[in-house]
N, CA and C atoms as a LAMMPS dump frame, in Angstrom:
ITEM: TIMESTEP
0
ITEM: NUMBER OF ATOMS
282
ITEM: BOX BOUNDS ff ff ff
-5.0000000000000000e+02 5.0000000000000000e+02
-5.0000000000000000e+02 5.0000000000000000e+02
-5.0000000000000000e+02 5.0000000000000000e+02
ITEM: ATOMS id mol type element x y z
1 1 1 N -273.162 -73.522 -36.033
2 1 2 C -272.247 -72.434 -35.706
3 1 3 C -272.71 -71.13 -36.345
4 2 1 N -273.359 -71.603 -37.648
5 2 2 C -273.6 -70.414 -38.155
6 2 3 C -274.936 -69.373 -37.458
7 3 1 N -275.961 -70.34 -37.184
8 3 2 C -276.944 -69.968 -36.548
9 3 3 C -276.82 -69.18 -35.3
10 4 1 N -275.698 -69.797 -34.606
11 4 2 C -275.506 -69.01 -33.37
12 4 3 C -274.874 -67.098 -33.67
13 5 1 N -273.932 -67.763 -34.201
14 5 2 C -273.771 -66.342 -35.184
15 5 3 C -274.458 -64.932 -35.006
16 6 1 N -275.375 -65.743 -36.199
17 6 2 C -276.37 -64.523 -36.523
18 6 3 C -277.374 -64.268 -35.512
19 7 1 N -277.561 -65.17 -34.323
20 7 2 C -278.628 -64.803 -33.425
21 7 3 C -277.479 -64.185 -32.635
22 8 1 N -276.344 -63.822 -32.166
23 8 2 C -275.649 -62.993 -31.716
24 8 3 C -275.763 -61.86 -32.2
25 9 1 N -275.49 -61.734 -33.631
26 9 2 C -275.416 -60.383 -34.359
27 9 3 C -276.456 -60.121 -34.094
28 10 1 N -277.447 -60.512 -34.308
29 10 2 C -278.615 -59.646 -34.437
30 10 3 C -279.219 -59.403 -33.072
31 11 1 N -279.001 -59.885 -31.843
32 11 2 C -278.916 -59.441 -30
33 11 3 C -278.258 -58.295 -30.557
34 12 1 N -276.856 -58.622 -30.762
35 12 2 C -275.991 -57.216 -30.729
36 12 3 C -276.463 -55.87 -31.046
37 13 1 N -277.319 -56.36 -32.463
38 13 2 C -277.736 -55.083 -32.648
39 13 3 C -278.752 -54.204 -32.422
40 14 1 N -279.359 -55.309 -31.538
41 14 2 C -280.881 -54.577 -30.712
42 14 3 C -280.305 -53.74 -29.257
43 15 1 N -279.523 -54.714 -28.708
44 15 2 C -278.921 -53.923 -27.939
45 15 3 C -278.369 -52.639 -27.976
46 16 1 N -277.44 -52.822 -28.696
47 16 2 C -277.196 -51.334 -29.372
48 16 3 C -277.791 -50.421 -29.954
49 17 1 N -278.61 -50.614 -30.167
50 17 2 C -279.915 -50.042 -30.838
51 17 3 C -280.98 -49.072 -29.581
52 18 1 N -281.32 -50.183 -28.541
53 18 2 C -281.646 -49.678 -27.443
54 18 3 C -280.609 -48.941 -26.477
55 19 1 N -279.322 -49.02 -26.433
56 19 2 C -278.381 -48.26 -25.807
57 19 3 C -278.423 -46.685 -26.837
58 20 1 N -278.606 -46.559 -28.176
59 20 2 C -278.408 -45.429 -28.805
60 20 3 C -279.786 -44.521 -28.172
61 21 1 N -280.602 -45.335 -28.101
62 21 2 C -281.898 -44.584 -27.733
63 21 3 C -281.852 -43.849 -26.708
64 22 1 N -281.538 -44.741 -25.558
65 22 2 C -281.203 -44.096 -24.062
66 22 3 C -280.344 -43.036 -23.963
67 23 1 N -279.054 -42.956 -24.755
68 23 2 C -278.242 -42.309 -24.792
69 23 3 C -278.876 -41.272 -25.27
70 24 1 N -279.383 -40.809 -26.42
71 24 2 C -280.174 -39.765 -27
72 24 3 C -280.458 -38.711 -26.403
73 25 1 N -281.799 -39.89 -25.75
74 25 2 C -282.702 -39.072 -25.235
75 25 3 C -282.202 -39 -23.139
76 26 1 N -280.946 -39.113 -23.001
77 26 2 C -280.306 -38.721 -21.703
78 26 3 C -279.81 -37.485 -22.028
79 27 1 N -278.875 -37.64 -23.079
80 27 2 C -278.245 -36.129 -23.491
81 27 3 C -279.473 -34.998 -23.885
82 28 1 N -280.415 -35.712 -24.483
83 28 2 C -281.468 -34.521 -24.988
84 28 3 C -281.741 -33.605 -24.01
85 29 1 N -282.29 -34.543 -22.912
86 29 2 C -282.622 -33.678 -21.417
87 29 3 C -281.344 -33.227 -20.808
88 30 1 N -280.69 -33.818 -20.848
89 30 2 C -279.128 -32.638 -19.828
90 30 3 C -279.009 -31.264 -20.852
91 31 1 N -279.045 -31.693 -21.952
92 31 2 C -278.837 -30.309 -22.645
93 31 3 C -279.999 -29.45 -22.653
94 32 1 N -281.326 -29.669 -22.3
95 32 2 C -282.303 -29.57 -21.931
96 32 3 C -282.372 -28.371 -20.812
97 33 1 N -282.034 -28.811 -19.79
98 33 2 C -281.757 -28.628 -18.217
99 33 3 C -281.311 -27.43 -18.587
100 34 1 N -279.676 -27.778 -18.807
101 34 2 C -278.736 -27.199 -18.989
102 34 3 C -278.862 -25.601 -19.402
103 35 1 N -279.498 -25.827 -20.851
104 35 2 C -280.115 -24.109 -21.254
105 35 3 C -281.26 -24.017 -20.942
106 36 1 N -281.849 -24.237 -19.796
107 36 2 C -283.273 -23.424 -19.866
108 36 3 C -282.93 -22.817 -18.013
109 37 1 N -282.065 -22.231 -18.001
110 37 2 C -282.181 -21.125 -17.007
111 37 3 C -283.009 -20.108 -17.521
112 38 1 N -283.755 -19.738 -16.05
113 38 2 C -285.266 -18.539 -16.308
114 38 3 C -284.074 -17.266 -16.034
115 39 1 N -284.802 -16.872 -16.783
116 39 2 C -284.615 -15.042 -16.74
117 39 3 C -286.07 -14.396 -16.182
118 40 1 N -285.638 -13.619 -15.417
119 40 2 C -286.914 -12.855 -14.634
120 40 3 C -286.59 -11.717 -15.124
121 41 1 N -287.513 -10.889 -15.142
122 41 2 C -287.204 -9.561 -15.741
123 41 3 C -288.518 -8.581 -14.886
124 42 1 N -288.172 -7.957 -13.908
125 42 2 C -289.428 -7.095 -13.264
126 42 3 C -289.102 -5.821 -13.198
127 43 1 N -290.347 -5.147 -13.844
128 43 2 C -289.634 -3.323 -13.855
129 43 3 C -289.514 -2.559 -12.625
130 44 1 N -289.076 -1.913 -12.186
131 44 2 C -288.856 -1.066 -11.262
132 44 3 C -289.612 -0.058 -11.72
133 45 1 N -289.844 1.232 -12.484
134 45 2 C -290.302 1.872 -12.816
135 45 3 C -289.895 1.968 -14.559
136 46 1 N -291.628 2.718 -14.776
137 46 2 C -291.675 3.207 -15.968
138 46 3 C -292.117 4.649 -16.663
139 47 1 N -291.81 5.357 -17.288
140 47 2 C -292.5 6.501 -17.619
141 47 3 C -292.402 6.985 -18.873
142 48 1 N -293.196 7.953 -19.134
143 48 2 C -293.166 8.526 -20.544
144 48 3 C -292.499 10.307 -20.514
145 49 1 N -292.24 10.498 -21.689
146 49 2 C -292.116 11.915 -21.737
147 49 3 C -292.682 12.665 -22.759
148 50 1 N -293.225 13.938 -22.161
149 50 2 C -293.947 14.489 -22.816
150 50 3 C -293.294 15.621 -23.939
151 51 1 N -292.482 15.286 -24.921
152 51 2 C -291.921 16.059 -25.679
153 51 3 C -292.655 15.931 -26.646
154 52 1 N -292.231 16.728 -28.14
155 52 2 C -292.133 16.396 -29.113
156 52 3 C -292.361 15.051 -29.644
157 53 1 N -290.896 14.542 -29.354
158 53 2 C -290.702 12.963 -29.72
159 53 3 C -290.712 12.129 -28.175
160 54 1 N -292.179 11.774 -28.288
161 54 2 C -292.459 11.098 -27.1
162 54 3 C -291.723 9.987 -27.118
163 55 1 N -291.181 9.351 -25.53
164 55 2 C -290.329 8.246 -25.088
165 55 3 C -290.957 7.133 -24.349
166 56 1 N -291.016 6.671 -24.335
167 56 2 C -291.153 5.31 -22.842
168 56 3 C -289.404 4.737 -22.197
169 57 1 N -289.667 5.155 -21.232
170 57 2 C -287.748 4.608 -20.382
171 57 3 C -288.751 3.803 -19.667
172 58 1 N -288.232 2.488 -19.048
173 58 2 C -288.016 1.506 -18.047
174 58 3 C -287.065 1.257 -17.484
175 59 1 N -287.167 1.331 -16.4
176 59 2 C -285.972 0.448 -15.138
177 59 3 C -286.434 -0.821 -14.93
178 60 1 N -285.575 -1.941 -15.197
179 60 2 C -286.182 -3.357 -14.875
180 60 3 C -284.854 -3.846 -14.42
181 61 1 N -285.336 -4.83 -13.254
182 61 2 C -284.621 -5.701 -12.482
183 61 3 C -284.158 -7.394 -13.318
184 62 1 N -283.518 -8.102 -13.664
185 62 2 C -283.301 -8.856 -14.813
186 62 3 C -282.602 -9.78 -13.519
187 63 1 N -282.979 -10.942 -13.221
188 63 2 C -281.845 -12.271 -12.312
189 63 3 C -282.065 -13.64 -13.486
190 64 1 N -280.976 -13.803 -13.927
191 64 2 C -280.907 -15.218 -14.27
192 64 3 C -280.073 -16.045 -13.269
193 65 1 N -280.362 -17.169 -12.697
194 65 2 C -279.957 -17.37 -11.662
195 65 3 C -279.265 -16.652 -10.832
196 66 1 N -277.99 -16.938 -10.402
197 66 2 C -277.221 -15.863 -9.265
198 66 3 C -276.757 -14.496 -9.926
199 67 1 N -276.915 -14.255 -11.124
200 67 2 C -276.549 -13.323 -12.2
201 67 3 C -277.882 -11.926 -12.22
202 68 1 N -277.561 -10.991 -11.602
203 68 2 C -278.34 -9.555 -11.308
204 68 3 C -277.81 -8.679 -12.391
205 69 1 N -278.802 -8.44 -13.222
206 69 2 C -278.83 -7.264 -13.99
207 69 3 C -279.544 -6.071 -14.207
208 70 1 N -279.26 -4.774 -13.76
209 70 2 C -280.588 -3.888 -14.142
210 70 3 C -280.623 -3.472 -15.639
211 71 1 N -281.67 -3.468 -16.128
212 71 2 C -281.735 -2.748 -17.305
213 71 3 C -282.273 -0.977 -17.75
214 72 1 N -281.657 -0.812 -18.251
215 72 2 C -282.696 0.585 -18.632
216 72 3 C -282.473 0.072 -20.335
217 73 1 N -284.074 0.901 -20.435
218 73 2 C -284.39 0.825 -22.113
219 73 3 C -285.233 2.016 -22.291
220 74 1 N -285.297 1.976 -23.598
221 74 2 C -286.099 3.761 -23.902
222 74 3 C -286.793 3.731 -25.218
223 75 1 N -287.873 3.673 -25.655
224 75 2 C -288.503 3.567 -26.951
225 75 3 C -288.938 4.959 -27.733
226 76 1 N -288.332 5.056 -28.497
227 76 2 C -288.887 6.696 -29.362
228 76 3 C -290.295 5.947 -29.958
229 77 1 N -291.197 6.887 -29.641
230 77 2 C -292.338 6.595 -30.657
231 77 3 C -292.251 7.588 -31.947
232 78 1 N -292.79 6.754 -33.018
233 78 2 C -292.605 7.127 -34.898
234 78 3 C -293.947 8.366 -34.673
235 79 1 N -293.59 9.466 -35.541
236 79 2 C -294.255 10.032 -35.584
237 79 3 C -294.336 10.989 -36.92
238 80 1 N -294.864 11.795 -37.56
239 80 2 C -294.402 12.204 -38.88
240 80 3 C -293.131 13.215 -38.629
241 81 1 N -292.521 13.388 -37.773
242 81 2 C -290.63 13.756 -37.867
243 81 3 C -290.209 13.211 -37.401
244 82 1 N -290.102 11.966 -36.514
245 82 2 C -289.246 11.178 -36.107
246 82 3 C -289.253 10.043 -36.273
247 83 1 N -288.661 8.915 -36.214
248 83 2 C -288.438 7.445 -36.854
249 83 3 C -288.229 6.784 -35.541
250 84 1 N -288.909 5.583 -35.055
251 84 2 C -288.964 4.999 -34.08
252 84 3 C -287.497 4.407 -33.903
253 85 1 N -287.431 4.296 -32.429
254 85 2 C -285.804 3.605 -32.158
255 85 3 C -286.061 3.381 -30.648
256 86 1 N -285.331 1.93 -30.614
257 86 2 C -285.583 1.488 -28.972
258 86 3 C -283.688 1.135 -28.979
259 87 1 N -283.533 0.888 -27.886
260 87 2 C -281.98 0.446 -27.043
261 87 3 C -282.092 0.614 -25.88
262 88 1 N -281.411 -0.189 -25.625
263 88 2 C -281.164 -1.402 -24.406
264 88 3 C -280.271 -1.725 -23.943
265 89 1 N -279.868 -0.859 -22.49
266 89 2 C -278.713 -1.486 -21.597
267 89 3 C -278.749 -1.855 -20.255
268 90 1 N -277.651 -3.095 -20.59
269 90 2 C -277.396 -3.879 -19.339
270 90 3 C -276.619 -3.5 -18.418
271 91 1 N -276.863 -3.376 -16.998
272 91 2 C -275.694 -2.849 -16.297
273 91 3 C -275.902 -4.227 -15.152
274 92 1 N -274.728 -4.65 -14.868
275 92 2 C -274.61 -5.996 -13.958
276 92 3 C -273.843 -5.262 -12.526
277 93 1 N -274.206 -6.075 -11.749
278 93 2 C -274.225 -5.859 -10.475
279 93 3 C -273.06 -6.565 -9.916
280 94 1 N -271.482 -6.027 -9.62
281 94 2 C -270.332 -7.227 -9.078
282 94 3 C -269.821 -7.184 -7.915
């Protein structure tokens, strides 16, 4: 009786053992899936300006799946009077 026992317990716990695995690595990949929506990001146009404190602006087109965003962004370049600074906005499409 006893023998049977422990060759139960110890099935039991291979089994379970191999059910934790599967389980794991099922959830690993759904959560996987799940966050790896692509973001595309293609510029529309770009340019510089010729001031003082030279700029770079971009227009870029941004789709994460059914989700359309344009962006504009603008980079100050550092120079000995000015201190570099970029920002970045999203404008969504509804």
């Amino acid at each position: 009786m006893q023998l049977f026992i422990l060759k139960s317990v110890k099935k039991w716990n291979q089994n379970t053992f191999i059910m934790k695995n599967i389980l794991i690595t099922i959830l690993f990949l759904c959560s996987f899936l799940l966050s790896a929506q692509e973001t595309l990001t293609k510029d529309i146009i770009a340019f510089n300006t010729i001031e003082k404190n030279k700029k770079t602006i971009i227009f870029a087109k941004q789709t994460t799946t059914n989700i359309i965003n344009y962006v504009v962004s603008a980079k100050n370049k550092t120079s000995k009077d000015f201190n570099k600074c970029k920002w970045v906005s999203r404008l969504r499409k509804s």
